[in-house]
DRENLUMNU-285153 format. One record per atom (N, C-alpha, C): residue in three letters; x negated, y negated, z negated. Coordinates in steps of 0.001 Angstrom, whole numbers, plus 524288, in hexadecimal, padded with zeros to 5 digits. Layout:
ALAXYZ...
This chain:
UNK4AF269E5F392ACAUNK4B4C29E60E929CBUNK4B6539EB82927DDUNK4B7F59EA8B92362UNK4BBF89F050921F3UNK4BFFF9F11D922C0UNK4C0059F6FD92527UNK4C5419F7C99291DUNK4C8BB9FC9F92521UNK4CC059FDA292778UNK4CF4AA00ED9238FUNK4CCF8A06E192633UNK4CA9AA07C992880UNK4C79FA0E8A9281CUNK4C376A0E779267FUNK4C26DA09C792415UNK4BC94A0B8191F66UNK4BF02A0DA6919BCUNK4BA7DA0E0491869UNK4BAE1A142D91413UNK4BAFCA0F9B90E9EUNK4BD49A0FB890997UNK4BE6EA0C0990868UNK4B837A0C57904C6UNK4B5E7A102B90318UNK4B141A0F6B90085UNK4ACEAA0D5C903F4UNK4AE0EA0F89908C4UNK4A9CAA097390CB5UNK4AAA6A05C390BA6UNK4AF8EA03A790B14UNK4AF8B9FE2A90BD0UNK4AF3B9FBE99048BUNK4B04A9FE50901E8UNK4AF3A9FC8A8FD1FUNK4A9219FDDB8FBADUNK4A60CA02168FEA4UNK4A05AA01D28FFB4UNK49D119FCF7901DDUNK4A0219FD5890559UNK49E019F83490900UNK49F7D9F1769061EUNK4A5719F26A90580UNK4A74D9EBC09035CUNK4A8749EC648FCB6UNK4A4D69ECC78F87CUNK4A7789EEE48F34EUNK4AB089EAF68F289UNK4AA299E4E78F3D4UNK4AE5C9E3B08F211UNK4B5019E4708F4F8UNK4B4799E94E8F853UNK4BA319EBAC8F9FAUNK4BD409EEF38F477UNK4B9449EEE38F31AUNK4BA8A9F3A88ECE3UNK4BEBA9F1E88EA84UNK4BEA59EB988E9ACUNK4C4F49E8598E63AUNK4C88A9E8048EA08UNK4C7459E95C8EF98UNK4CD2D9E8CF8F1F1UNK4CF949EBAF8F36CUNK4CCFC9F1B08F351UNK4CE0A9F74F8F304UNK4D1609F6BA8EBCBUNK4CF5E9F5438E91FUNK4D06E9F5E08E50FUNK4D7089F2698E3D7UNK4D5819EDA78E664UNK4DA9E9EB488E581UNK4DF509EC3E8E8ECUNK4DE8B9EF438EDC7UNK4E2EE9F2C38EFC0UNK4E3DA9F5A68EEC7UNK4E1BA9F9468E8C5UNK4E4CF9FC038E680UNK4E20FA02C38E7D9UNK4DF14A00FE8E96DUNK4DA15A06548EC9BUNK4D474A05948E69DUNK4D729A083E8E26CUNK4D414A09AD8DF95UNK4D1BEA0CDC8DE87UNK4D148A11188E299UNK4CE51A17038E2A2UNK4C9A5A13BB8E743UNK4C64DA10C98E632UNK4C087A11008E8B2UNK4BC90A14AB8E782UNK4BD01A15168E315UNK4B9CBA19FD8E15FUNK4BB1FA20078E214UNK4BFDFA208A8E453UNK4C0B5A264F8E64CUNK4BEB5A29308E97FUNK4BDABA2E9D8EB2DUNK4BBE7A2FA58EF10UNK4BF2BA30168F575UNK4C24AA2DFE8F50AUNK4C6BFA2CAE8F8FCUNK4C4DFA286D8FC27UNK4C3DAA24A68F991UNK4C1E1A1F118FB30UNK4BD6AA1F208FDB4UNK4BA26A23918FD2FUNK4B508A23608FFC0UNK4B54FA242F90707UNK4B9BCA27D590658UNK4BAE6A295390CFAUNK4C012A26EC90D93UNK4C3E0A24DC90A57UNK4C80EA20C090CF0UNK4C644A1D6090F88UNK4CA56A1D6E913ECUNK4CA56A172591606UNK4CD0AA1347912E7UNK4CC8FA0D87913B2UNK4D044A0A6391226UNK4D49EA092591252UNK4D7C9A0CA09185AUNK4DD71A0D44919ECUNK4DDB5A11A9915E8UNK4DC57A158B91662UNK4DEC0A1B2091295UNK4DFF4A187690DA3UNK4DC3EA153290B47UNK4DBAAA157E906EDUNK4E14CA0F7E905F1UNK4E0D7A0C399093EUNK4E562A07999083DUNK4EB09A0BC190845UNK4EB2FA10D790D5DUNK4EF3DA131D90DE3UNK4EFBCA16B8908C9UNK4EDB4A17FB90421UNK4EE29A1AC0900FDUNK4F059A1A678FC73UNK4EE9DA13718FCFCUNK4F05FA117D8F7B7UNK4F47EA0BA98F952UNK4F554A0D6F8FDD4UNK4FA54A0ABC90086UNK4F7BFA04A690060UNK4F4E7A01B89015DUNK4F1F59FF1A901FEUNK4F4BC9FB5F907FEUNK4F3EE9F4E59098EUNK4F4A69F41B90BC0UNK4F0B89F3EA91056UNK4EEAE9F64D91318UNK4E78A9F51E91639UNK4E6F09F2DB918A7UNK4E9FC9EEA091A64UNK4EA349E80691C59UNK4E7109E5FF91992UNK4E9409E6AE913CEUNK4E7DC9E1F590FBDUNK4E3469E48E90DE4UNK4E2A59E8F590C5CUNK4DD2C9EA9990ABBUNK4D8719E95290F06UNK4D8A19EAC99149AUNK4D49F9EAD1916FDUNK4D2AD9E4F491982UNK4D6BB9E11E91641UNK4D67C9DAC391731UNK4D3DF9D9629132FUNK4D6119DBAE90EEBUNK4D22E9DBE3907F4UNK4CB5D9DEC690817UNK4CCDC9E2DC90A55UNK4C71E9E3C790D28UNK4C2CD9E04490D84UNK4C5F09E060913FFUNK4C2D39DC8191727UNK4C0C89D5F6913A9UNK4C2F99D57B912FEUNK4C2619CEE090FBFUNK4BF0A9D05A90C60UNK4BD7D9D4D390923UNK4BA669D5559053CUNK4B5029D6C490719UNK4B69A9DAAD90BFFUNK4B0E69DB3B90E72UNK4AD129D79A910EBUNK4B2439D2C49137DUNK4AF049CDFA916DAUNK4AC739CC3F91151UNK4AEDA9CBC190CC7UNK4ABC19C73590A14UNK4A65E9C9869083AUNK4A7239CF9B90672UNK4A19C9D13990543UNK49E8D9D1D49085D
Protein backbone atom coordinates (compact mmCIF):
# COMPACT_ATOMS: atom_id res chain seq x y z
CA UNK A 1 0.00 0.00 0.00
CA UNK A 2 1.13 3.52 -0.84
CA UNK A 3 0.88 5.86 1.82
CA UNK A 4 1.26 9.59 1.57
CA UNK A 5 5.02 9.72 3.35
CA UNK A 6 6.47 7.80 0.57
CA UNK A 7 8.82 9.61 -1.60
CA UNK A 8 7.03 10.03 -4.87
CA UNK A 9 10.06 8.56 -7.08
CA UNK A 10 9.68 5.28 -4.88
CA UNK A 11 6.56 4.83 -5.69
CA UNK A 12 6.77 5.68 -9.37
CA UNK A 13 10.11 3.34 -8.98
CA UNK A 14 8.29 0.75 -7.54
CA UNK A 15 4.53 1.19 -9.43
CA UNK A 16 5.64 2.94 -13.07
CA UNK A 17 2.37 2.75 -13.91
CA UNK A 18 1.79 5.61 -10.92
CA UNK A 19 3.74 7.86 -13.48
CA UNK A 20 0.06 8.77 -15.49
CA UNK A 21 -1.55 9.53 -12.28
CA UNK A 22 1.14 11.73 -10.92
CA UNK A 23 0.93 13.07 -14.30
CA UNK A 24 -2.80 13.49 -14.55
CA UNK A 25 -2.99 15.40 -11.18
CA UNK A 26 -1.17 17.84 -12.65
CA UNK A 27 2.39 16.77 -10.86
CA UNK A 28 4.43 17.10 -14.01
CA UNK A 29 7.88 17.68 -12.54
CA UNK A 30 8.71 13.63 -12.08
CA UNK A 31 11.79 14.20 -13.47
CA UNK A 32 12.96 16.96 -11.09
CA UNK A 33 15.28 16.70 -8.49
CA UNK A 34 12.64 17.61 -5.86
CA UNK A 35 10.66 14.50 -6.53
CA UNK A 36 13.42 12.27 -5.64
CA UNK A 37 13.22 13.25 -1.76
CA UNK A 38 9.43 14.57 -1.86
CA UNK A 39 6.87 12.91 -0.27
CA UNK A 40 3.53 12.52 -1.90
CA UNK A 41 1.74 14.90 0.74
CA UNK A 42 4.51 17.75 0.04
CA UNK A 43 4.27 17.24 -3.32
CA UNK A 44 -0.07 17.01 -3.62
CA UNK A 45 0.44 20.17 -1.00
CA UNK A 46 2.54 22.08 -3.60
CA UNK A 47 0.66 21.89 -6.43
CA UNK A 48 -2.55 22.16 -4.39
CA UNK A 49 -3.55 18.72 -5.24
CA UNK A 50 -6.47 16.88 -3.57
CA UNK A 51 -4.51 13.65 -1.51
CA UNK A 52 -7.72 11.78 -0.88
CA UNK A 53 -8.13 11.43 -4.48
CA UNK A 54 -4.56 10.98 -5.49
CA UNK A 55 -3.55 8.39 -2.87
CA UNK A 56 -7.02 6.40 -3.92
CA UNK A 57 -5.61 6.91 -7.70
CA UNK A 58 -2.45 5.49 -6.33
CA UNK A 59 -3.53 2.81 -4.62
CA UNK A 60 -5.90 1.32 -7.43
CA UNK A 61 -3.01 1.52 -9.83
CA UNK A 62 -0.63 -0.20 -7.57
CA UNK A 63 -3.21 -3.16 -6.59
CA UNK A 64 -3.61 -3.78 -10.31
CA UNK A 65 0.14 -3.93 -11.15
Amino acid sequence: MITKENSIMEVVQKYPDTARVFMEFGMGCLGCAIAQFETIEQGAMAHGMDIGRLMEALNKVAVAS
